[in-house]
N, C-alpha and C positions, 0 to 999 in steps of 0.2 A: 504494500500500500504506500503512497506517495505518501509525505508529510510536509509535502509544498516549503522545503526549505528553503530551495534553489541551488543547494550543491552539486546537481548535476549540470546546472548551467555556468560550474565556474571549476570545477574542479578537472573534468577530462579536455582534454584537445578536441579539436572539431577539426578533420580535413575538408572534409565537404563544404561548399559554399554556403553561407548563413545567407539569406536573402540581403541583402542593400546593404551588405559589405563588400563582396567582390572575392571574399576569400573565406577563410576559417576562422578559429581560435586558436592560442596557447592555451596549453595546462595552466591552470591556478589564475587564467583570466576572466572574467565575468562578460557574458555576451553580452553584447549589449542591446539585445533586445529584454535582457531581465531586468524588469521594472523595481521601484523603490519598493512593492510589497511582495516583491522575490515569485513574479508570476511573468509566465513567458509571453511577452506581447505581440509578437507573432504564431498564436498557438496555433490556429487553424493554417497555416502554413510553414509551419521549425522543418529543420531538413529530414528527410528520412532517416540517420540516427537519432533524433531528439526523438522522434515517434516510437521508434522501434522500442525505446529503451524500456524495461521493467525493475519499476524500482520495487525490492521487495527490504522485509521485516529485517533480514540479515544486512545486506546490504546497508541502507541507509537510515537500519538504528533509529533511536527517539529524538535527533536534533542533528540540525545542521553541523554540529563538531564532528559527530557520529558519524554522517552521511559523506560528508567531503572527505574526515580521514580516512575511510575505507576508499570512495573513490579515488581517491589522492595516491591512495598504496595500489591501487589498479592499474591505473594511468604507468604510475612507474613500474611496474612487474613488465605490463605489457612492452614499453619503453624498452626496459632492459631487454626481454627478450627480440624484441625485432632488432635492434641495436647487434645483440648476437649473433642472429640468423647473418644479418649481412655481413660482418667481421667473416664470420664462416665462410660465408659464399666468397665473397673478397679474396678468400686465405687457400684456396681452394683450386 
């Protein structure tokens, strides 16, 4: 269940085009379509990852501390690992 924090609009990277930006996000940036009451003001059109995404009771925990450090530890695991892969591929 969502808890309408907004840590998933600031904690993971976006490569896909946000609409009326032209690009993405960094990790640990806050989109800027997330408004001052931490709700996404583009909802009826976020990119196909903002939709996809399911926020669940593990994940994103009772509060926004909860929700971004978990996200925040994702982002980087993910990070590290693609990071590897291509060292790998690179070394290879």
């Amino acid at each position: 269940n969502c808890n309408q924090c907004g840590a998933c609009c600031i904690a993971p990277s976006i490569s896909t085009v946000i609409p009326g930006t032209g690009g993405g996000k960094p990790s640990g940036t806050k989109c800027v379509h997330l408004s001052a009451d931490m709700k996404c003001s583009i909802y009826s059109e976020r990119p196909k990852v903002c939709r996809e995404f399911s926020p669940t009771d593990e994940l994103c925990g009772k509060s926004f501390e909860e929700a971004f450090s978990n996200l925040d530890a994702l982002e980087k695991a993910t990070c590290r690992n693609i990071t590897e892969i291509q060292n790998c591929q690179k070394n290879s």
